[in-house]
PyMOL Python script that loads the backbone (N, CA, C, O; Angstrom):
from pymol import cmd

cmd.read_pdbstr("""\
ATOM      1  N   UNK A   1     -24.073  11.532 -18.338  1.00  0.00           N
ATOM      2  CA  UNK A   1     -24.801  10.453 -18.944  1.00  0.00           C
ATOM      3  C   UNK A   1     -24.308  10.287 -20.365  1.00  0.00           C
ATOM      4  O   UNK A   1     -23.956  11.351 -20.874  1.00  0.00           O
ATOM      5  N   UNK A   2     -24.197   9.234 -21.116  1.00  0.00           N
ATOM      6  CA  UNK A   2     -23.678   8.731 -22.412  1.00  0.00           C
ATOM      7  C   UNK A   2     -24.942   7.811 -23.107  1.00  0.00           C
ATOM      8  O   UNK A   2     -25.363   6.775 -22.592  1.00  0.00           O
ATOM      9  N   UNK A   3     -25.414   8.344 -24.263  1.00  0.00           N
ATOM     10  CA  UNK A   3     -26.596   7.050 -24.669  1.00  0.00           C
ATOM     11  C   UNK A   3     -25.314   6.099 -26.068  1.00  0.00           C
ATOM     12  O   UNK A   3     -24.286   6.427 -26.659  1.00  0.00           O
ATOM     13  N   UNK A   4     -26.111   4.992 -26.026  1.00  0.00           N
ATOM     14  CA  UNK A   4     -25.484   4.003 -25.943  1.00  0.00           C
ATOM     15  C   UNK A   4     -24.787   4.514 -27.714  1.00  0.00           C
ATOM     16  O   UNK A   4     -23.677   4.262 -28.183  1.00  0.00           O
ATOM     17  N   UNK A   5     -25.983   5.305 -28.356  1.00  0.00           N
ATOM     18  CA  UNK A   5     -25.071   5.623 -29.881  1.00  0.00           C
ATOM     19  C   UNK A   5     -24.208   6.173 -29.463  1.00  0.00           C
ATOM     20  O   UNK A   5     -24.377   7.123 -30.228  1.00  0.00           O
ATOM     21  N   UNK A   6     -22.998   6.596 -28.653  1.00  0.00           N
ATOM     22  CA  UNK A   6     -22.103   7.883 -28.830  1.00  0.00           C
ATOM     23  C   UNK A   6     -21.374   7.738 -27.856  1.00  0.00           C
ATOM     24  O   UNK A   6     -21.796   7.039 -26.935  1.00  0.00           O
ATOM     25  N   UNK A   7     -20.039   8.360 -27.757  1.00  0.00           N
ATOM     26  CA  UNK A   7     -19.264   7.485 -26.665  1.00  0.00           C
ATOM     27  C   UNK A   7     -19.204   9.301 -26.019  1.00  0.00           C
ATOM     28  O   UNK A   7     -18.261   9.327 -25.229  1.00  0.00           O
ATOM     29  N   UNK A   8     -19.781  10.541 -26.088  1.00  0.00           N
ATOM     30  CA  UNK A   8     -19.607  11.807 -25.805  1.00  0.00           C
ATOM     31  C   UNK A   8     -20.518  11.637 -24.531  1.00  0.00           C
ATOM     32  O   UNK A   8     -21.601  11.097 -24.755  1.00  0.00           O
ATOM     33  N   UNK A   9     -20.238  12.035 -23.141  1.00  0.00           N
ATOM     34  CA  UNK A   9     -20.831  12.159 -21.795  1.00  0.00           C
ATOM     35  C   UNK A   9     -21.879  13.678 -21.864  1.00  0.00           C
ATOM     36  O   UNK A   9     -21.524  14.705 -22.442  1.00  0.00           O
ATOM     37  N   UNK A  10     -22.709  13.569 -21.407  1.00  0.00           N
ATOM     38  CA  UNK A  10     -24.077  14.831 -21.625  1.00  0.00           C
ATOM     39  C   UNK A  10     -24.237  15.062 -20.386  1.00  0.00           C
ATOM     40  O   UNK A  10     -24.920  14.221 -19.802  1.00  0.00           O
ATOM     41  N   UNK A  11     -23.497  16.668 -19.236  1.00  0.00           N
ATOM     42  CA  UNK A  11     -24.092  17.287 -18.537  1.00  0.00           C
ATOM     43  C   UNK A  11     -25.199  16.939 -17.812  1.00  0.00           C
ATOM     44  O   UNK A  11     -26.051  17.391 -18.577  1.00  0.00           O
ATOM     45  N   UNK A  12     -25.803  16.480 -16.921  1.00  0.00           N
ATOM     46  CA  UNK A  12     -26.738  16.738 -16.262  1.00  0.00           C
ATOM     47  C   UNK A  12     -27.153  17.711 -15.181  1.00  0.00           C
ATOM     48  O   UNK A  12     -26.424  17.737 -14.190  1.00  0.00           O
ATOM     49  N   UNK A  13     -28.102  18.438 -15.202  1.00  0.00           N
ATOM     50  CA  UNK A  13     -28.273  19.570 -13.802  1.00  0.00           C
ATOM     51  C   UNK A  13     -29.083  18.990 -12.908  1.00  0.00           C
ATOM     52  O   UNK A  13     -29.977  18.295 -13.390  1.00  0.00           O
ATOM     53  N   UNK A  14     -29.044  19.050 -12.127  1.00  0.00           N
ATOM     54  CA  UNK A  14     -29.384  18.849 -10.474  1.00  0.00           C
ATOM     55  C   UNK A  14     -30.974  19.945 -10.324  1.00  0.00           C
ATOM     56  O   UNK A  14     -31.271  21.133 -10.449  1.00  0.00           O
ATOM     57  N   UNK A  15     -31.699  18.543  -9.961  1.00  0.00           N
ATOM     58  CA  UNK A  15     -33.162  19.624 -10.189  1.00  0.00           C
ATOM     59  C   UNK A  15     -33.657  19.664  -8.254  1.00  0.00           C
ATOM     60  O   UNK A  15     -33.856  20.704  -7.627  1.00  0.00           O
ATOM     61  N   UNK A  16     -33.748  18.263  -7.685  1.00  0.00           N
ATOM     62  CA  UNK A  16     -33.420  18.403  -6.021  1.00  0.00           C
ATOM     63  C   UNK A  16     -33.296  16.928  -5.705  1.00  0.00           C
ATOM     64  O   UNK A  16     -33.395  16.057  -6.570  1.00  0.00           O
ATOM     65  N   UNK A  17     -33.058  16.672  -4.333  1.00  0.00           N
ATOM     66  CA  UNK A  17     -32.921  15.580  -3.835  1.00  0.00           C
ATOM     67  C   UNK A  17     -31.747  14.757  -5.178  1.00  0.00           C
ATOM     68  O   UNK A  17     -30.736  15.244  -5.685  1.00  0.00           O
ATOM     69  N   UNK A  18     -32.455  13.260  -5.451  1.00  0.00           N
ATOM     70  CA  UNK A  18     -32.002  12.463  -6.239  1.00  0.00           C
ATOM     71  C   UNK A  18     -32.325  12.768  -7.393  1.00  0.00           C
ATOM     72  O   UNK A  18     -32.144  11.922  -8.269  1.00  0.00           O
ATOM     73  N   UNK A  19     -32.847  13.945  -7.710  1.00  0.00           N
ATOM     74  CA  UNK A  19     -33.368  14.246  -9.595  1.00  0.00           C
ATOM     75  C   UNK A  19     -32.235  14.487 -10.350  1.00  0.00           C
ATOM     76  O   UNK A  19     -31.153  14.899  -9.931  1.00  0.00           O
ATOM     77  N   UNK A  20     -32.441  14.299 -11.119  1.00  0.00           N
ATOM     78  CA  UNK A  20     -31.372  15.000 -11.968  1.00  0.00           C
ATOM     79  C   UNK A  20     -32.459  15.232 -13.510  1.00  0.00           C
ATOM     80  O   UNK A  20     -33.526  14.625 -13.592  1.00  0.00           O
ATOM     81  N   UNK A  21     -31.953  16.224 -14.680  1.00  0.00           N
ATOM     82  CA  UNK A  21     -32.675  16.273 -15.425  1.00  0.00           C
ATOM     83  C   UNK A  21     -31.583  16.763 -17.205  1.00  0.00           C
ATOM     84  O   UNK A  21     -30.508  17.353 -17.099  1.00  0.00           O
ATOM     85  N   UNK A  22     -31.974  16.495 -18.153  1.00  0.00           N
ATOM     86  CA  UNK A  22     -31.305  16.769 -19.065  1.00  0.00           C
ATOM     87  C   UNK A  22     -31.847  17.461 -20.242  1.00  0.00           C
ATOM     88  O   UNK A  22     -32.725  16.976 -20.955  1.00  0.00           O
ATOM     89  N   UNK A  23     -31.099  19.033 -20.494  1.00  0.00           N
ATOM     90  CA  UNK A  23     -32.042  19.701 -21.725  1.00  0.00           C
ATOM     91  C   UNK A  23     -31.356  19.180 -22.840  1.00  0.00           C
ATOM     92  O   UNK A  23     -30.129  19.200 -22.931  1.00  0.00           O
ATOM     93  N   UNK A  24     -32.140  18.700 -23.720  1.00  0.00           N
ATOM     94  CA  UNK A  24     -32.349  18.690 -25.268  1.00  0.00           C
ATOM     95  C   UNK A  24     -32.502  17.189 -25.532  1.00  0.00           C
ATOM     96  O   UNK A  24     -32.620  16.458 -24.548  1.00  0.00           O
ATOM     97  N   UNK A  25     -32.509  16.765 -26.507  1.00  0.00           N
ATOM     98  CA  UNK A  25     -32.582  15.191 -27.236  1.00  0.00           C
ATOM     99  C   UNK A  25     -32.874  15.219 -28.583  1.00  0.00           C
ATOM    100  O   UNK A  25     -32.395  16.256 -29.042  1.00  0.00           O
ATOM    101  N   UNK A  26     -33.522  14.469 -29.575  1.00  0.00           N
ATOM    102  CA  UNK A  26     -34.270  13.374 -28.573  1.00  0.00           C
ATOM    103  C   UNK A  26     -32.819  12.703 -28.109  1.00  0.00           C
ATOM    104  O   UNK A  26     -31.695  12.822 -28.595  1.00  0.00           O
ATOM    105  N   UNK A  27     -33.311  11.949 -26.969  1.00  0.00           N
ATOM    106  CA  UNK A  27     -32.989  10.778 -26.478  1.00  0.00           C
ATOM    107  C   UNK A  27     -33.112   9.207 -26.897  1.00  0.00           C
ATOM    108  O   UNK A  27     -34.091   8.582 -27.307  1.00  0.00           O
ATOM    109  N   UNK A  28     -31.871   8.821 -26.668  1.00  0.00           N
ATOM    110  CA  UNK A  28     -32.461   7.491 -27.775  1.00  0.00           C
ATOM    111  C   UNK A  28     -31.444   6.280 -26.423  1.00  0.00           C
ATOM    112  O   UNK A  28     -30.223   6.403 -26.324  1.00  0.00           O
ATOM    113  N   UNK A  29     -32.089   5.419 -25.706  1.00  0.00           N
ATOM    114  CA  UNK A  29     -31.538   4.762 -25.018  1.00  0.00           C
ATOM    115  C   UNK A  29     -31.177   3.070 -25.405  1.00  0.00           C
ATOM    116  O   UNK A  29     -31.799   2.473 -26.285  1.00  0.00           O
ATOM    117  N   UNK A  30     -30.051   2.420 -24.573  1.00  0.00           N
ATOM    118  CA  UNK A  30     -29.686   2.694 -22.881  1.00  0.00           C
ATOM    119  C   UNK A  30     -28.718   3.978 -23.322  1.00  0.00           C
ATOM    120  O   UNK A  30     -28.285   4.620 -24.279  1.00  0.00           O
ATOM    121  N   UNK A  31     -28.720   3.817 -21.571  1.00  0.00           N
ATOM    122  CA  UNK A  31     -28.400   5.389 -20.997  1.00  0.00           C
ATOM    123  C   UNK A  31     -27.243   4.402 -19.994  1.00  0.00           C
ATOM    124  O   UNK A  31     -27.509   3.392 -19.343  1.00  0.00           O
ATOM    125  N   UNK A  32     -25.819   5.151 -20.160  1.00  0.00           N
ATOM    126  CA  UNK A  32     -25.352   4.887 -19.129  1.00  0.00           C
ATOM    127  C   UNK A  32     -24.843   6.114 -17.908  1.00  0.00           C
ATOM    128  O   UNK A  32     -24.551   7.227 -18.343  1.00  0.00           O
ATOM    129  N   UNK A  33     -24.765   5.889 -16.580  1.00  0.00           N
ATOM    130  CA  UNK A  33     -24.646   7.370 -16.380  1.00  0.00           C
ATOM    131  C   UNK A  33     -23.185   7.225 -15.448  1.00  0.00           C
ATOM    132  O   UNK A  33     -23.014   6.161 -14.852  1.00  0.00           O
ATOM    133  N   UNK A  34     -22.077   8.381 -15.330  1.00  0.00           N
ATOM    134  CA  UNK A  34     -20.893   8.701 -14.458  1.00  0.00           C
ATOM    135  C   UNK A  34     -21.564   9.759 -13.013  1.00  0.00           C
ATOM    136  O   UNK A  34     -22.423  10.628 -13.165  1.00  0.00           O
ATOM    137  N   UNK A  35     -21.122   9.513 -12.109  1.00  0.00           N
ATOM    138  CA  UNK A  35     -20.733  10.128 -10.921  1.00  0.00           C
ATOM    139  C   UNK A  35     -19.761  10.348 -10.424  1.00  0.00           C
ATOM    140  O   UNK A  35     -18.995   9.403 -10.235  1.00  0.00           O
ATOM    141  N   UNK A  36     -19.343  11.830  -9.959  1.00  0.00           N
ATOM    142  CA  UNK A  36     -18.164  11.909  -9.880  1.00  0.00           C
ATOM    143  C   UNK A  36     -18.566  13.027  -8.765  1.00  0.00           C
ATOM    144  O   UNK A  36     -19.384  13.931  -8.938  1.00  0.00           O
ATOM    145  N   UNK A  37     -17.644  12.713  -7.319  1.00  0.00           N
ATOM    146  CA  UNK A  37     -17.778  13.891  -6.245  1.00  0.00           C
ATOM    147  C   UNK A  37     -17.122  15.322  -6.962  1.00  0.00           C
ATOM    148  O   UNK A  37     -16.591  15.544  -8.050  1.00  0.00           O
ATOM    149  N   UNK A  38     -17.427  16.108  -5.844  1.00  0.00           N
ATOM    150  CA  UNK A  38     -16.595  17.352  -6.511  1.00  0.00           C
ATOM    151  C   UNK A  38     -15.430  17.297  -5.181  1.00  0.00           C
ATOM    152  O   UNK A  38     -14.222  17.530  -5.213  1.00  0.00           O
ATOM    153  N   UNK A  39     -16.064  17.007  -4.350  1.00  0.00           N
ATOM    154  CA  UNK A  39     -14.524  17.066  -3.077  1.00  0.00           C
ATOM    155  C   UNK A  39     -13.589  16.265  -3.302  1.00  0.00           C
ATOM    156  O   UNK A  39     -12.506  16.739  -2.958  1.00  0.00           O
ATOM    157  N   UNK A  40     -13.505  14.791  -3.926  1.00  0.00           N
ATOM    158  CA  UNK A  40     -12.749  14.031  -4.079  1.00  0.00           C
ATOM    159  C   UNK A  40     -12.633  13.841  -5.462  1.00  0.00           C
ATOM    160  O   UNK A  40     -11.501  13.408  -5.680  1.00  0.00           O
ATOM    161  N   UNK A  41     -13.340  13.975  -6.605  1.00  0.00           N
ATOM    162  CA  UNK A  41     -12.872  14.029  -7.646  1.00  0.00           C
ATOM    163  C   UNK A  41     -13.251  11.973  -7.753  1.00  0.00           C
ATOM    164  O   UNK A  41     -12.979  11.376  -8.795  1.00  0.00           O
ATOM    165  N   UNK A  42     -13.517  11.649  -7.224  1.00  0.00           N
ATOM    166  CA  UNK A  42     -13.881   9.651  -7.230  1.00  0.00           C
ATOM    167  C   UNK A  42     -14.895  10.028  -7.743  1.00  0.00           C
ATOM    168  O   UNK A  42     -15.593  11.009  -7.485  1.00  0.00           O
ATOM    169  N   UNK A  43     -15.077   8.634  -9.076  1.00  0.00           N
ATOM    170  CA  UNK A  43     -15.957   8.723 -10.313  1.00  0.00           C
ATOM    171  C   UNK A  43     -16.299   7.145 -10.117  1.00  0.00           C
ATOM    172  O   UNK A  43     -15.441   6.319  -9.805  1.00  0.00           O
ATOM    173  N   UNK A  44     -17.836   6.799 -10.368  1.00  0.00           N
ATOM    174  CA  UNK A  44     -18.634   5.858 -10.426  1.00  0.00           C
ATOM    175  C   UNK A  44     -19.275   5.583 -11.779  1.00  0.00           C
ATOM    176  O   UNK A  44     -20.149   6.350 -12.184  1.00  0.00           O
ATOM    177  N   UNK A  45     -18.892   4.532 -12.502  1.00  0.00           N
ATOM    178  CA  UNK A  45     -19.551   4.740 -13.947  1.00  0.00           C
ATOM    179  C   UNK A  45     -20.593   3.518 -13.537  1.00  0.00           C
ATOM    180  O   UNK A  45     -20.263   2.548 -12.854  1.00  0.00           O
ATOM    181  N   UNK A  46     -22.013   3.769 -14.127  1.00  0.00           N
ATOM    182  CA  UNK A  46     -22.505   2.364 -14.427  1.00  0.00           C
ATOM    183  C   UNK A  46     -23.206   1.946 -15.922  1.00  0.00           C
ATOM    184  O   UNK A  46     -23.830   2.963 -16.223  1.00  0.00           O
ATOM    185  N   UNK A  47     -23.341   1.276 -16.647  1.00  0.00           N
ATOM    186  CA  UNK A  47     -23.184   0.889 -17.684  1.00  0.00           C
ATOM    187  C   UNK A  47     -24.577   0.311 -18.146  1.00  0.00           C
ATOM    188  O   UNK A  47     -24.984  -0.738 -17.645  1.00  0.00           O
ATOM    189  N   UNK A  48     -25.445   1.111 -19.272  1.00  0.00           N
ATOM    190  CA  UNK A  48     -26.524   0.799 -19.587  1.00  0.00           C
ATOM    191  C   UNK A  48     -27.174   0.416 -18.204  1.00  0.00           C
ATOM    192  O   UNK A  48     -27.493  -0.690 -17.766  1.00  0.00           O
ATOM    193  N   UNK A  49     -27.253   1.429 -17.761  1.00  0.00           N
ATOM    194  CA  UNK A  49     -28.423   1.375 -16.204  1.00  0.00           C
ATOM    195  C   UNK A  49     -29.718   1.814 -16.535  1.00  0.00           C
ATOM    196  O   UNK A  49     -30.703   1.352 -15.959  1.00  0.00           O
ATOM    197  N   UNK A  50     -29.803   2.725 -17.475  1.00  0.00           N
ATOM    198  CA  UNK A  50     -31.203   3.305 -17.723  1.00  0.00           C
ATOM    199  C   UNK A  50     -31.471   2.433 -19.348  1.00  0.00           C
ATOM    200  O   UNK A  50     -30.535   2.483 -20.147  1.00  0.00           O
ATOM    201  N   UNK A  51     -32.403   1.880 -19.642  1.00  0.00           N
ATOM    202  CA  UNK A  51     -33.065   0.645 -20.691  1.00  0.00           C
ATOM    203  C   UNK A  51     -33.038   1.340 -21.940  1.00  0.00           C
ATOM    204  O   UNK A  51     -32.776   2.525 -22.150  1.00  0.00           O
ATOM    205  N   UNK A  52     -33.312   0.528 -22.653  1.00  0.00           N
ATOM    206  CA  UNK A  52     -33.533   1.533 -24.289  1.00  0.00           C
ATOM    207  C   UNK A  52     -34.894   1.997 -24.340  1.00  0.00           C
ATOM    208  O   UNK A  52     -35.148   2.925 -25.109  1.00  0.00           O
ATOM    209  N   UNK A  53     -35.949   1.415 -23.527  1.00  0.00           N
ATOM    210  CA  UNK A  53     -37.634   1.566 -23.614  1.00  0.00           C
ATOM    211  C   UNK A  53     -37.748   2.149 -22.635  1.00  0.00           C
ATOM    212  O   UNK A  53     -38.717   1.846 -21.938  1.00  0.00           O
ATOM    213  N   UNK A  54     -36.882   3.158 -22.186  1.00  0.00           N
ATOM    214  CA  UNK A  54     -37.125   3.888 -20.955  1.00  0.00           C
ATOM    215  C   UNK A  54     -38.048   5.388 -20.671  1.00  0.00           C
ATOM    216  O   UNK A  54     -37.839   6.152 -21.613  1.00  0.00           O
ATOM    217  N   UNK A  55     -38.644   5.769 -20.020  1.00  0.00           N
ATOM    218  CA  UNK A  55     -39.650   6.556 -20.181  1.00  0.00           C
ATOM    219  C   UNK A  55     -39.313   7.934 -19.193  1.00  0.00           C
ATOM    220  O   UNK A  55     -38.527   7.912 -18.246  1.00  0.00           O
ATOM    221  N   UNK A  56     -39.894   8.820 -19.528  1.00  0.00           N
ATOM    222  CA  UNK A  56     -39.532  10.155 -18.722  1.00  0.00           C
ATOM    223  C   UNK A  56     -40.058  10.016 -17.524  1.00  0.00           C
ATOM    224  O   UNK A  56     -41.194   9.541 -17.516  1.00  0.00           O
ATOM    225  N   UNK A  57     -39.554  10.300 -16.438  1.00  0.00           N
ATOM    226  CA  UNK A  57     -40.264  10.742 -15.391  1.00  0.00           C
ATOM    227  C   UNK A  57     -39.708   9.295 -14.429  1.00  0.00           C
ATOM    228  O   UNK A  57     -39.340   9.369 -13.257  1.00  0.00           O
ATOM    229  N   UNK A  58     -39.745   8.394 -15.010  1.00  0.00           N
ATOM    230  CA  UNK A  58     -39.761   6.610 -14.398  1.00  0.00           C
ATOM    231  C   UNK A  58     -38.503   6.537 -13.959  1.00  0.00           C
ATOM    232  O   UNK A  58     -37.613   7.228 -14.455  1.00  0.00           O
ATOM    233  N   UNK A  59     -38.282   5.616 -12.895  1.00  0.00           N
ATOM    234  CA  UNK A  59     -37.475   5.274 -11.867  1.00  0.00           C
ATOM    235  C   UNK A  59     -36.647   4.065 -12.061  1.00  0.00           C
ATOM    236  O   UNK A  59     -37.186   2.975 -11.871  1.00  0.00           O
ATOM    237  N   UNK A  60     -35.259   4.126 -12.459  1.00  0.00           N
ATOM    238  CA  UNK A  60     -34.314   2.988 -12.645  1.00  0.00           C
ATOM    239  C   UNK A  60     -33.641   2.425 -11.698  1.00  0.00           C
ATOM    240  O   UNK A  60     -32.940   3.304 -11.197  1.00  0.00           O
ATOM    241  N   UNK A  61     -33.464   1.388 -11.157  1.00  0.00           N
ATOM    242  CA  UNK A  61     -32.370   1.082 -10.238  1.00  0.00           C
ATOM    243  C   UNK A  61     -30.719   0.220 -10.462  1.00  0.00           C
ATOM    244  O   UNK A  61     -30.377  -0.909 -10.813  1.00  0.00           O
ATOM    245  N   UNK A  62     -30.274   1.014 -10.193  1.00  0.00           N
ATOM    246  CA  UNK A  62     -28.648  -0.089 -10.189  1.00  0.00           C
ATOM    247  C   UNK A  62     -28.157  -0.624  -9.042  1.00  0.00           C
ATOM    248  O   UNK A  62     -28.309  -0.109  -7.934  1.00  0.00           O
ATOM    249  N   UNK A  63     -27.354  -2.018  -9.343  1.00  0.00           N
ATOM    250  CA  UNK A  63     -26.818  -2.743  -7.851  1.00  0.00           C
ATOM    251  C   UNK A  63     -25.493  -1.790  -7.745  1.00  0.00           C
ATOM    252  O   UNK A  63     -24.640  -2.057  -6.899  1.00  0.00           O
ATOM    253  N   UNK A  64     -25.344  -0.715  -8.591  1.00  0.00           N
ATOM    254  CA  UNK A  64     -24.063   0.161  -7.379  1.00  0.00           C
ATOM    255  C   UNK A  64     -24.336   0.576  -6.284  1.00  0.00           C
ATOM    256  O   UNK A  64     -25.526   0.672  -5.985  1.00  0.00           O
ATOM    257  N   UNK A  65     -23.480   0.891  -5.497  1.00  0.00           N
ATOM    258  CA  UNK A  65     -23.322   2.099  -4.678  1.00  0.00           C
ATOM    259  C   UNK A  65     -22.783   3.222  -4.427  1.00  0.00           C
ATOM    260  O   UNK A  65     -21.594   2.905  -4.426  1.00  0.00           O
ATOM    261  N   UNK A  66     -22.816   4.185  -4.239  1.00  0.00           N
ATOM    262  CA  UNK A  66     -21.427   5.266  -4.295  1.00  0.00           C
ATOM    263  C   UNK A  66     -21.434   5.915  -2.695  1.00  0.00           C
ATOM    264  O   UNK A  66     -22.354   6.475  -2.099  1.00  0.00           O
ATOM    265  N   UNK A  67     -20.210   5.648  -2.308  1.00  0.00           N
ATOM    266  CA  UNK A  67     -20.042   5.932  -0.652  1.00  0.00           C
ATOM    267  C   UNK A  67     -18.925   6.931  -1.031  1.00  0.00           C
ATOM    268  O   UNK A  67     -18.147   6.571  -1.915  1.00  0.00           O
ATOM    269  N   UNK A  68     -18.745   8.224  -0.429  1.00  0.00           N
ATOM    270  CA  UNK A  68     -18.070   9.095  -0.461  1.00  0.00           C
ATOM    271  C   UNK A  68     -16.966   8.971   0.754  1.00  0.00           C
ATOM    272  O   UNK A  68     -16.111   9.844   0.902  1.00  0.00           O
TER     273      UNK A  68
END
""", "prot")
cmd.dss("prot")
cmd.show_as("cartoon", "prot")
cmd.util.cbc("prot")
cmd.orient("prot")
């Protein structure tokens, strides 16, 4: 994930299913986030997907897809 001050990508860990979660901040949004398989190494960026008034816990959607 990258917030929109800083062009540096921030780790995310895998909490289950579709979660994902991030230690430290603050956080200051949009949020854009990368996907990248580990078998294929194919990377999905999407771009200010998560809002600047975005809230913990709350649910964003993007028109990507990522098919492996």
């Amino acid at each position: 994930m990258v917030q929109a001050s800083s062009s540096e990508w921030i780790e995310m860990s895998h909490v289950w299913g579709a979660n994902w979660c991030i230690n430290g901040g603050p956080l200051k949004g949009p949020f854009s986030v990368k996907i990248t398989t580990l078998s294929t190494a194919k990377t999905l960026s999407a771009r200010d997907v998560i809002p600047g008034n975005w809230s913990p816990k709350a649910t964003y959607t993007s028109r990507l897809n990522f098919h492996y």
